[in-house]
GUVEX-174852 format. One record per residue: residue number from 1; residue in one letter; x, y, z of N, C-alpha, C in turn. Coordinates in steps of 0.02 Angstrom, whole numbers, plus 50000, padded with zeros to 5 digits. Atoms other than C-alpha are relative to their C-alpha. Example, Ala and Ser with C-alpha at 12.3 -4.5 7.8 and 13.67 -1.06 7.14 Angstrom:
2
(atom 1 "A" (50045 49941 50000) (50615 49775 50390) (50045 50060 50000))
(atom 2 "S" (49958 49941 49997) (50684 49947 50357) (49961 50055 50037))
# end
This chain:
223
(atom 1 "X" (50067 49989 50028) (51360 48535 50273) (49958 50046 50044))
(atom 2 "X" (50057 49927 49958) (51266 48644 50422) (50062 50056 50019))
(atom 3 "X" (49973 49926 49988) (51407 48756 50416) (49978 50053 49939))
(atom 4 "X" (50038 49987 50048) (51342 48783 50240) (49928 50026 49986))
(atom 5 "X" (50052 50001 49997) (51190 48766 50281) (49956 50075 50026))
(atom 6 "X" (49999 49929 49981) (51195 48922 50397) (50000 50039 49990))
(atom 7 "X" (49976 49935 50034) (51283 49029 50308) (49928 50022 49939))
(atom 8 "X" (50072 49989 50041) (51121 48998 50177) (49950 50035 50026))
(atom 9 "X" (50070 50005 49944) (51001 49023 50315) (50019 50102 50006))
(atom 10 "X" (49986 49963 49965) (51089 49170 50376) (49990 50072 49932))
(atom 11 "X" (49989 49964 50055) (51111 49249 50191) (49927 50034 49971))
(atom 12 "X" (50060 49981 50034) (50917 49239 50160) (49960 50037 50058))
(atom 13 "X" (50034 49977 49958) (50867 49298 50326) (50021 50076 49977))
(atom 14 "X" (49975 49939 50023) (50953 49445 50262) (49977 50051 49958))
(atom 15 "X" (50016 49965 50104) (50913 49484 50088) (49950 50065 50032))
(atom 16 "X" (50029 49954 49988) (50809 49631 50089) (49939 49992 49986))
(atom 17 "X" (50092 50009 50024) (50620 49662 50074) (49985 50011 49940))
(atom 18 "X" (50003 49980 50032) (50577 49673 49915) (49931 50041 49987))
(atom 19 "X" (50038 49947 50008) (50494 49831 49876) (49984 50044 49958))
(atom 20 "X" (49998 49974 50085) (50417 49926 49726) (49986 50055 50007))
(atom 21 "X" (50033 49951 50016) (50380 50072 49815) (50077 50062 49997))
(atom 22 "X" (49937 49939 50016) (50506 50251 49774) (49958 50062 50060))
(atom 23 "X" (50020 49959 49957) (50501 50383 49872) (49965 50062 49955))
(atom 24 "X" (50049 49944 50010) (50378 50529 49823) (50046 50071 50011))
(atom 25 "X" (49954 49963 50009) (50447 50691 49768) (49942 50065 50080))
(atom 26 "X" (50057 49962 49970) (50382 50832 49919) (49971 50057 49988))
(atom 27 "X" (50014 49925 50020) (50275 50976 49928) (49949 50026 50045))
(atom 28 "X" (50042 49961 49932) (50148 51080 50028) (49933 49948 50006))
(atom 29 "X" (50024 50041 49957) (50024 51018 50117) (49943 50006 49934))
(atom 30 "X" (50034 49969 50055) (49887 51094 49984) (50012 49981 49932))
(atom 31 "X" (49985 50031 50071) (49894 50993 49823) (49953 50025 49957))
(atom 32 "X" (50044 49992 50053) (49808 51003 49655) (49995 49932 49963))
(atom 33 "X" (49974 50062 50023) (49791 50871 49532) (50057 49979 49966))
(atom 34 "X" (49928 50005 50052) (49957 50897 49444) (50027 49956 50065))
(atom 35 "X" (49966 50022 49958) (50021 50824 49581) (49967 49920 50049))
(atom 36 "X" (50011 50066 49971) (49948 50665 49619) (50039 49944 49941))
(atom 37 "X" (49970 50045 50046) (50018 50497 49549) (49959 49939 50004))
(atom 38 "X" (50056 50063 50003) (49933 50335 49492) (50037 49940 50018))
(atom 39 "X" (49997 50059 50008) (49979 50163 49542) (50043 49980 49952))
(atom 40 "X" (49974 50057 50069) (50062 50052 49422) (50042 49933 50010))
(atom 41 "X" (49976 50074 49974) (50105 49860 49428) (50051 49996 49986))
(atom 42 "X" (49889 49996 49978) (50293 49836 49488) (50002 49912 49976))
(atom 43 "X" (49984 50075 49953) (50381 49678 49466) (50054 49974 50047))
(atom 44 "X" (50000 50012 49952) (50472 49597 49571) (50053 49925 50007))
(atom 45 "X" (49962 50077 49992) (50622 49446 49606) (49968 49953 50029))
(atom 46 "X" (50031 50029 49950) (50506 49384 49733) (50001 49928 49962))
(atom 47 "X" (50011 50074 50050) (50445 49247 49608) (50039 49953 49997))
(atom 48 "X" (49971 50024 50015) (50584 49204 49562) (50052 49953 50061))
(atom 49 "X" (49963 50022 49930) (50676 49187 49740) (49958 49931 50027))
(atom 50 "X" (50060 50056 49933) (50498 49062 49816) (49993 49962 49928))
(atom 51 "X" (50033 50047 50048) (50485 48972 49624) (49924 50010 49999))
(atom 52 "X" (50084 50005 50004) (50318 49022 49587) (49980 50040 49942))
(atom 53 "X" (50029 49960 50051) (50235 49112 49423) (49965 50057 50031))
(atom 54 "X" (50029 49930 49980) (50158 49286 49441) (49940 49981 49948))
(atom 55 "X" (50072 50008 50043) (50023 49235 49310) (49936 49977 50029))
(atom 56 "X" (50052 50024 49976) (49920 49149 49404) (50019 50016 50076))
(atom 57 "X" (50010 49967 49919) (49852 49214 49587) (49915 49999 49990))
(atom 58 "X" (50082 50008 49976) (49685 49222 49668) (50010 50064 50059))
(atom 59 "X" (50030 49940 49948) (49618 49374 49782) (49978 49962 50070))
(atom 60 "X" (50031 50014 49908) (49586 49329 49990) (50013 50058 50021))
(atom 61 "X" (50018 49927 49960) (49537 49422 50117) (50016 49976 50067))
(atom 62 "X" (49975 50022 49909) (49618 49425 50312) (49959 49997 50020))
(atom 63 "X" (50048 50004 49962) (49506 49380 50422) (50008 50012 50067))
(atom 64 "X" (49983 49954 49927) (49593 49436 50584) (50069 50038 49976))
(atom 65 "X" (49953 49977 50008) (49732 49550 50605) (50073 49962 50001))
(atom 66 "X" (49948 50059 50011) (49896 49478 50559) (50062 50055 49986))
(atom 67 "X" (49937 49971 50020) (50060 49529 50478) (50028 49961 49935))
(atom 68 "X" (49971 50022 50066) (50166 49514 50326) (50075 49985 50017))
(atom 69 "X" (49919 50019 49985) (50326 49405 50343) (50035 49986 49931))
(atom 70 "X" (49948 50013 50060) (50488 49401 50235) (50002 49931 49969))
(atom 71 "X" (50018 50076 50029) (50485 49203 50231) (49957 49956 50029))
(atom 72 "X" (50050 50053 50010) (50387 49065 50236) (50005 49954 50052))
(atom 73 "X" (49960 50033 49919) (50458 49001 50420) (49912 50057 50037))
(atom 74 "X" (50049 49969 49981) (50339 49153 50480) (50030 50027 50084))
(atom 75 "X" (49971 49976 49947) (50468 49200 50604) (49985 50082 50012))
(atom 76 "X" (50021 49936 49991) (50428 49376 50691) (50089 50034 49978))
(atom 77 "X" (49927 49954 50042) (50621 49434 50671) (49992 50040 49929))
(atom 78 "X" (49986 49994 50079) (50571 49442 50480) (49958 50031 50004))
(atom 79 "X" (50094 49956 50013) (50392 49555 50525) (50024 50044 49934))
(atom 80 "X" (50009 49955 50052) (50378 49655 50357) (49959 50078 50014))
(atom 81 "X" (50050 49965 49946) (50218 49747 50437) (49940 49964 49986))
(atom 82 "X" (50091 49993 49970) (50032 49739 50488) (49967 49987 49944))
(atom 83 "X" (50020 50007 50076) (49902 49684 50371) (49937 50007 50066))
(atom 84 "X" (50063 49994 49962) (49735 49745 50457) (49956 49967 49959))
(atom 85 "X" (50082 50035 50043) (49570 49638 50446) (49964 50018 49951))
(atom 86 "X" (50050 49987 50057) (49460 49637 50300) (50061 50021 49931))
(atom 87 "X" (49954 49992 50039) (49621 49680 50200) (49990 49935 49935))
(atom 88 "X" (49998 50065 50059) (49638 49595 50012) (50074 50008 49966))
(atom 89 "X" (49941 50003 50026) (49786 49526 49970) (49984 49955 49930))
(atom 90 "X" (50011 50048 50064) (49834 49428 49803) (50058 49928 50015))
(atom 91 "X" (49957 50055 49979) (49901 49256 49829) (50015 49970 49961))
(atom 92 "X" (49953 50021 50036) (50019 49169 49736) (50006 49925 49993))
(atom 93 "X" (49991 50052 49979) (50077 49009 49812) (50007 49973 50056))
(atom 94 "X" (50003 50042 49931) (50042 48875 49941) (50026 49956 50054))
(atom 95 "X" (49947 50067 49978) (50155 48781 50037) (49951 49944 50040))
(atom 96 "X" (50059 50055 49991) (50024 48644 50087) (50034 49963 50063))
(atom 97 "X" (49965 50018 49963) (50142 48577 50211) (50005 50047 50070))
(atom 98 "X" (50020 49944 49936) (50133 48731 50345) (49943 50039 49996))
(atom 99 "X" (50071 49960 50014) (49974 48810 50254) (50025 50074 50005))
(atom 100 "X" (49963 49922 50009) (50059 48969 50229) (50004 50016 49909))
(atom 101 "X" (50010 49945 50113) (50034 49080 50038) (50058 50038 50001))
(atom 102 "X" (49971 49944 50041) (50142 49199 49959) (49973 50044 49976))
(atom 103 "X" (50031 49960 50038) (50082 49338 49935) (49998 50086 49985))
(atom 104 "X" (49996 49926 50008) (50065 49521 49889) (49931 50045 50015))
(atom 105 "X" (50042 49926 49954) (49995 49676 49998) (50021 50062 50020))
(atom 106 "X" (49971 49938 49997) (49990 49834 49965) (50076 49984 49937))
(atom 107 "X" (49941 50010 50053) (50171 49870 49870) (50071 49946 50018))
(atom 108 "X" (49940 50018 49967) (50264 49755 49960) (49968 49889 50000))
(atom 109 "X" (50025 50081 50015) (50264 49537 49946) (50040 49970 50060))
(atom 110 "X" (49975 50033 49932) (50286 49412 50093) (49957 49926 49993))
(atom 111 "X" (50047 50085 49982) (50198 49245 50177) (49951 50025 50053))
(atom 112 "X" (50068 49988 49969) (50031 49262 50273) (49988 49915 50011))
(atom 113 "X" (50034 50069 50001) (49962 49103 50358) (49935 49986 49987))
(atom 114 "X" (50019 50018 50032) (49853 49007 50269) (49920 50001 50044))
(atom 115 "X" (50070 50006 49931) (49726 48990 50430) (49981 50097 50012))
(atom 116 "X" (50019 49920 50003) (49700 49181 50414) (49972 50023 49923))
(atom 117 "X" (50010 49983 50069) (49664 49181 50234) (49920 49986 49958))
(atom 118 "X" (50052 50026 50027) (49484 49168 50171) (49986 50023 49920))
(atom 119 "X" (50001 49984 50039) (49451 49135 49990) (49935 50043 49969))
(atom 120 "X" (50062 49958 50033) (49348 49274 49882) (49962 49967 49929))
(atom 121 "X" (50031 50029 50050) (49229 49195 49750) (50019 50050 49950))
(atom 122 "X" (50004 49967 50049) (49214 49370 49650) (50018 50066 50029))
(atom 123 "X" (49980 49927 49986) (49320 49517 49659) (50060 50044 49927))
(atom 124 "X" (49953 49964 50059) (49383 49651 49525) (50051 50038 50039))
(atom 125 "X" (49933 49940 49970) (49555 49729 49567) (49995 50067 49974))
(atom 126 "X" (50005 49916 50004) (49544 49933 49555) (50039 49980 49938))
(atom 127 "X" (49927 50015 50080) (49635 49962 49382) (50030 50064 50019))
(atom 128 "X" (49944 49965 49988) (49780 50084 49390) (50000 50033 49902))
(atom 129 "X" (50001 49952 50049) (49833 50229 49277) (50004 49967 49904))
(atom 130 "X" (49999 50035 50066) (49874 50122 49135) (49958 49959 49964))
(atom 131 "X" (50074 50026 50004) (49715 50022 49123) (49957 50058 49984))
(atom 132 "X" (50067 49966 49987) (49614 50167 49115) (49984 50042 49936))
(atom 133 "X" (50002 49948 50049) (49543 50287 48961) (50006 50064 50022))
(atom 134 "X" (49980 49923 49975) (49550 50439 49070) (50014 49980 50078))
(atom 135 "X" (49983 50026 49922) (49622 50440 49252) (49927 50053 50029))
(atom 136 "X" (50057 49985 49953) (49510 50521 49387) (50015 50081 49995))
(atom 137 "X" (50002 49935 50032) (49496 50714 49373) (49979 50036 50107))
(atom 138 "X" (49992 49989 49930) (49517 50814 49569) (49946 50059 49989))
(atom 139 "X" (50050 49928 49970) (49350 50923 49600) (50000 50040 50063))
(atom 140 "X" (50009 49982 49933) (49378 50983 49767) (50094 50013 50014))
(atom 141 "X" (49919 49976 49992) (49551 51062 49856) (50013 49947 50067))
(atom 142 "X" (50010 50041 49950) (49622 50966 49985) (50039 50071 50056))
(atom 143 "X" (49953 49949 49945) (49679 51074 50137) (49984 49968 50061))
(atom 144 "X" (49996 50043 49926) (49724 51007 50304) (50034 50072 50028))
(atom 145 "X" (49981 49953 49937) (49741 51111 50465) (50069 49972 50042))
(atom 146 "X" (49949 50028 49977) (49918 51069 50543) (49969 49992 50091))
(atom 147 "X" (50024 49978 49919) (49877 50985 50710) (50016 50031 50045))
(atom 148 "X" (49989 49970 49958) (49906 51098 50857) (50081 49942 50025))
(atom 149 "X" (49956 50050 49966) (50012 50947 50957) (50045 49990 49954))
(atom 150 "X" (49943 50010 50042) (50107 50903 50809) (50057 50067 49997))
(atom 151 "X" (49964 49948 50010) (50148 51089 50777) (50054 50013 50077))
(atom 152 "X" (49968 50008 49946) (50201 51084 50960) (50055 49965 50019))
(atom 153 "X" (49945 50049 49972) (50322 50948 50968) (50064 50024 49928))
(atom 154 "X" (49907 49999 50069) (50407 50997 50795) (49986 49953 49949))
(atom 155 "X" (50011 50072 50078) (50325 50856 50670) (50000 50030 49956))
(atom 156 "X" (50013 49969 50051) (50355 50892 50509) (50023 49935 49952))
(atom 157 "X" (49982 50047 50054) (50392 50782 50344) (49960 49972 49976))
(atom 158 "X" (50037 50010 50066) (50319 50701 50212) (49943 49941 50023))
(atom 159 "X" (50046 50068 50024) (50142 50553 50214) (49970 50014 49947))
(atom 160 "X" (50032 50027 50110) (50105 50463 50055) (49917 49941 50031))
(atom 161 "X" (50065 50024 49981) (49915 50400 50077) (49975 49962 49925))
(atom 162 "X" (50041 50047 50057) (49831 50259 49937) (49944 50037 50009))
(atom 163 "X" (50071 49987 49979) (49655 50311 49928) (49976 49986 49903))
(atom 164 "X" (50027 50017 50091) (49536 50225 49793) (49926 50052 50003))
(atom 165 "X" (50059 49958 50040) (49414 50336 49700) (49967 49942 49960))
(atom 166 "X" (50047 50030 50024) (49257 50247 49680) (49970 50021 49927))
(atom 167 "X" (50029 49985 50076) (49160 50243 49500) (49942 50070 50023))
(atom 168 "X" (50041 49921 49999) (49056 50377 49575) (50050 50071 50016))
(atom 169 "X" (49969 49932 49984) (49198 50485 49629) (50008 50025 50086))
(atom 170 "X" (49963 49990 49930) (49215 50472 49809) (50047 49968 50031))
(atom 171 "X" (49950 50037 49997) (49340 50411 49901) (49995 49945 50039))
(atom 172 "X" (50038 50065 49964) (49296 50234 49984) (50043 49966 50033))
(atom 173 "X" (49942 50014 49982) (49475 50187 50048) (50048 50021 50007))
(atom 174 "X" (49944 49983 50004) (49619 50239 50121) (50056 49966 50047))
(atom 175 "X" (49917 50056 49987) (49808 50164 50161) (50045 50051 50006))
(atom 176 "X" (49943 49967 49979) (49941 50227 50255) (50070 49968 49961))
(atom 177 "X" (49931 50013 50011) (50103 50212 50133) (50056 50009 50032))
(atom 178 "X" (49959 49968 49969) (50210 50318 50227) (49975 50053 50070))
(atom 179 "X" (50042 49970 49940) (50159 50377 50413) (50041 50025 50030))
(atom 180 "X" (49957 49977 49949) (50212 50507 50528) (49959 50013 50052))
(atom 181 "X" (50032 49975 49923) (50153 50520 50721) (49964 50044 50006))
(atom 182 "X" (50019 49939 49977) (50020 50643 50756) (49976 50030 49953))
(atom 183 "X" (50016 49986 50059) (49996 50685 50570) (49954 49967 49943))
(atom 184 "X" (50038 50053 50052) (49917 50538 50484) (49922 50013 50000))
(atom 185 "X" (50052 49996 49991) (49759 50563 50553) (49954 50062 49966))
(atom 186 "X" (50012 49956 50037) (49741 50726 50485) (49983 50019 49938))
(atom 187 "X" (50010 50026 50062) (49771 50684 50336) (49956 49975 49963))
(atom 188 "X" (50051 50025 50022) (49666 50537 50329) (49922 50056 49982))
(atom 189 "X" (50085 49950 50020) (49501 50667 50368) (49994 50031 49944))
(atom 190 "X" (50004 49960 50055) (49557 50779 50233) (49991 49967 49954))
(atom 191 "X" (50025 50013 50057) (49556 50656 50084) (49931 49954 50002))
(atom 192 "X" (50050 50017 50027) (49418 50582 50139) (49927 50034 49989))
(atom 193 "X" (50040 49966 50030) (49326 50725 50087) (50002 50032 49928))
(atom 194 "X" (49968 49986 50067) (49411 50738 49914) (49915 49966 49965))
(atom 195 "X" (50022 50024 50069) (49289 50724 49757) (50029 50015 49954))
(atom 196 "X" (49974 50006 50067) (49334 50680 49594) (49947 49973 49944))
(atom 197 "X" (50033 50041 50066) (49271 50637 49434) (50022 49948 49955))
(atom 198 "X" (49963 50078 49987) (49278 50460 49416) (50033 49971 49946))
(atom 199 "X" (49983 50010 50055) (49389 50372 49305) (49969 49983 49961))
(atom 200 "X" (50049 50048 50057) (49329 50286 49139) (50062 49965 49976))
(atom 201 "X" (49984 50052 50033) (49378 50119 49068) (49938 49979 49952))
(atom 202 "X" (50059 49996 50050) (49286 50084 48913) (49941 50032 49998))
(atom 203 "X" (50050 49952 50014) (49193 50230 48911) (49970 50002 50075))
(atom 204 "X" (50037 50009 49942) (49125 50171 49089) (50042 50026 50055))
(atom 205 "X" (49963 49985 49928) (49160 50235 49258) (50017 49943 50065))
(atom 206 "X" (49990 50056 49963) (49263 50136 49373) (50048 50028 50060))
(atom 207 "X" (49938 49977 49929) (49379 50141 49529) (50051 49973 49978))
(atom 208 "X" (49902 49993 50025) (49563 50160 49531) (50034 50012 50063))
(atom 209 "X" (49964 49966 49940) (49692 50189 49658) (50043 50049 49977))
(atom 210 "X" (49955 49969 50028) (49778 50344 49657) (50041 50020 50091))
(atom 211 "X" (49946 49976 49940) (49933 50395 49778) (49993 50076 50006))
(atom 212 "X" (49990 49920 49957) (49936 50559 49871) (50041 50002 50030))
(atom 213 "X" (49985 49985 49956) (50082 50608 49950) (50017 50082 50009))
(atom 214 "X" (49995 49918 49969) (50118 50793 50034) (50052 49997 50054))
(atom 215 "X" (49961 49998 49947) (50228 50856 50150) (49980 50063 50068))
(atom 216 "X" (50016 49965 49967) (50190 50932 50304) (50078 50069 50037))
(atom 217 "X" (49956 49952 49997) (50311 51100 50336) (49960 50066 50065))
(atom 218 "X" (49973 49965 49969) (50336 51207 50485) (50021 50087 49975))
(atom 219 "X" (49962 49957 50026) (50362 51374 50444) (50016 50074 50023))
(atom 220 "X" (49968 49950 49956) (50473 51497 50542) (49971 50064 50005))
(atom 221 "X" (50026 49922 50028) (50381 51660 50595) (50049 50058 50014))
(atom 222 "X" (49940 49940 49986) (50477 51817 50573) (50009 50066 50044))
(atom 223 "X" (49990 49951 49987) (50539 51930 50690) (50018 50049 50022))
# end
């Protein structure tokens, strides 16, 4: 029976993260709006693996910095990643017995302890491309300066950045999907000078998340 038992243990420490995000097709650093992508709700075995419904969840918010683990032990071996303060996750289920949730952050689902978790009375989730009567509309170009240091060492390759467009059209948030050294930061400054014209849901203007990613390129001078 704990040879059994092991081999169980050993099988789920394993399994993989489950993850809804794809990789982003690349391109210059200089986008337009053809080239952004919206959100859209993934699902997910998770559920099915911890017994728990996806119908019902509630919105919390971290209250110190923490992390997102594979299971519900909350072992570091299993770190997923980082979930910075003030972050809102959606929680699922409770194991009442260690005080540890289930839950989902960002595109990716794990366990968060329960002593880090404070509940939100009233919060609307951003709606995503499919929710919306018109998506968000890009007034402004984005252009980023390649940093000096980066260009120096040789960084190059692709970050994918979240950033929600508020009902007025600015941008009020942004999330590192995909990060590279030396580059992120850059980035960040540039969209958060992006305007747009804000989505509409029933005729009304609302916030949305939309994905940005770009690729940062190197490019050989001739001579």
């Amino acid at each position: 029976m704990k040879f059994i038992f092991s081999i169980l243990l050993i099988l789920l420490i394993l399994s993989p993260t489950c993850s809804n995000s794809q990789e982003p097709a690349g391109h210059e650093i200089a986008i337009n709006e053809s080239q952004l992508s919206y959100l859209t709700p993934e699902s997910c075995d998770f559920s099915e693996k911890f017994g728990f419904d996806m119908r019902f969840n509630s919105f919390k918010e971290v209250t110190y910095k923490t992390y997102l683990f594979l299971n519900p032990d909350l072992n570091m071996k299993d770190l997923i990643k980082p979930v910075p303060r003030e972050s809102i996750v959606k929680a699922y289920k409770h194991y009442k017995s260690t005080n540890v949730w289930a839950v989902k952050f960002e595109n990716d689902w794990g366990f968060i302890s329960g002593e880090l978790l404070a509940k939100i009375e009233e919060y609307e989730e951003p709606l995503n491309e499919d929710d919306l009567d018109t998506p968000p509309q890009l007034l402004s170009k984005l252009s980023i300066k390649y940093p000096s240091q980066a260009k120096k060492e040789g960084i190059k390759g692709e970050v994918v950045l979240r950033i929600l467009v508020s009902n007025t059209g600015q941008v009020t948030q942004v999330e590192i999907e995909k990060s590279l050294p030396l580059l992120d930061s850059a980035a960040i400054r540039a969209v958060k000078k992006l305007r747009f014209k804000p989505a509409k849901k029933y005729g009304m203007p609302t916030d949305v998340w939309v994905r940005i990613p770009f690729t940062f390129v190197i490019k050989e001078s001739l001579k």
